[in-house]
Phi, psi and omega in degrees: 000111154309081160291148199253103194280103174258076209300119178234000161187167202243155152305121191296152204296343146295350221194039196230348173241009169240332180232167183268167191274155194308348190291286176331316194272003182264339193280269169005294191304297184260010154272009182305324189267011130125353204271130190287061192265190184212143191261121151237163152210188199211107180245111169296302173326316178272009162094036172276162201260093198296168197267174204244103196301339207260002199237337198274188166231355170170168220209141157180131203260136171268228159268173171189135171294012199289154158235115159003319201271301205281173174260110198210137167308322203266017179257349172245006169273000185258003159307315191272339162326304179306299192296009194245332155303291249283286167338316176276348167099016170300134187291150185206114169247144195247146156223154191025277144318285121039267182317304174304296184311324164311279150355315186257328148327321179238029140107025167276190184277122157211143176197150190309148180271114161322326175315321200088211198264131163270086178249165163083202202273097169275179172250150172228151166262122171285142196214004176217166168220089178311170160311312224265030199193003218272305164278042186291152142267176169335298160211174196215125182264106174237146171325171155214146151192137191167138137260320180278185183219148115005043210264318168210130195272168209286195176256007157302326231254176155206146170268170205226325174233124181245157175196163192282317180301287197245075203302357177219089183228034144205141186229122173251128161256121203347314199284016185048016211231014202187138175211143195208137170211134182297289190304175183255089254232323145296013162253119144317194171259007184253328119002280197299338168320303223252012137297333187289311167290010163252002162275022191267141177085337141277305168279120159330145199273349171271344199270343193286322192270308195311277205301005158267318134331319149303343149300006170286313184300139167314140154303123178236002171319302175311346176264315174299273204331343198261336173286321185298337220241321179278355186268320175236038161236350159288298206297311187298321142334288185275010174268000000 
């Protein structure tokens, strides 16, 4: 199966000469589950041009310092990329940005969060279980970094992962085909470290010190990534 990599945002210029770019950490992610894809990508940022989704064999939208909410040229032609995904039934997974921009395409809310910043290792609840989820436990410890949210999910969605920060942080959708998470399932932990130290001085300082502290917690990524791989290899199959 070819995933079509929809790069929408870079690593930032501080930390851009210690990690590689999210298409790499997206390929990393899903070849870590063992599964035989193949890669393409489309970096928006640099003015490349999306593809024709109904044409695609899977899809999977990155992060982005980006908001839904601002004005970037390159946000309604990949709005109507989704939906047009959506329509052809292409597997299409978002992850954090990703997650929002699906969302706000297909018709939820999404907006910075009164809450303020989610960063480092959260617990999420599992609160649905698809087939492709099924062996979920309760819960699950994944990176973050985000203000905005998710506030209200299209009427499609159904969630599938929650937490008192972030109550629609993981989205399954009617059409069986699109899956979306708020966390990041693809960062490590020397990534998510050092995005949490490049929030000081933005994020409060007790929210800097919990979340680095948080890294204490196990990692449960490798169980998303193997849902995710079994979700668009599922999608891909029956379409």
């Amino acid at each position: 199966m070819k995933l079509t990599i929809i790069e929408v945002g870079k690593v930032p210029d501080p930390l851009k000469d210690r990690f590689d770019p999210y298409t790499a950490m997206f390929q990393e992610m899903f070849a870590s589950t063992g599964h035989g894809f193949d890669y393409d990508a489309v970096r928006v940022l640099d003015g490349e041009t999306l593809p024709d989704p109904a044409a695609l064999e899977g899809i999977a939208i990155t992060g982005s310092s980006a908001g839904v909410y601002e004005d970037h040229a390159w946000l309604p032609p990949l709005r109507e990329f989704i939906r047009k995904a959506y329509s052809a039934g292409t597997p299409m997974l978002g992850i954090c940005f990703g997650h929002q921009v699906m969302a706000d395409a297909l018709g939820g809310d999404v907006r910075k969060s009164e809450k303020g910043w989610g960063l480092g290792r959260h617990s999420y609840r599992v609160v649905n279980r698809p087939d492709f989820f099924s062996s979920a436990p309760d819960s699950i410890n994944v990176v973050c970094s985000h203000q905005d949210q998710v506030i209200v999910p299209p009427k499609e969605a159904q969630v599938i992962l929650a937490s008192e920060f972030t109550p629609n942080a993981g989205l399954h959708y009617a059409n069986g085909a699109a899956l979306s998470f708020q966390p990041h399932p693809e960062f490590d932990d020397v990534y998510g470290t050092a995005l949490v130290e490049l929030r000081r001085g933005r994020a409060e300082d007790a929210v800097i010190e919990k979340a680095l502290g948080s890294f204490t917690t196990a990692s449960d990524s490798a169980r998303i990534r193997d849902s995710i791989a079994q979700f668009m290899l599922g999608a891909h199959a029956r379409r």
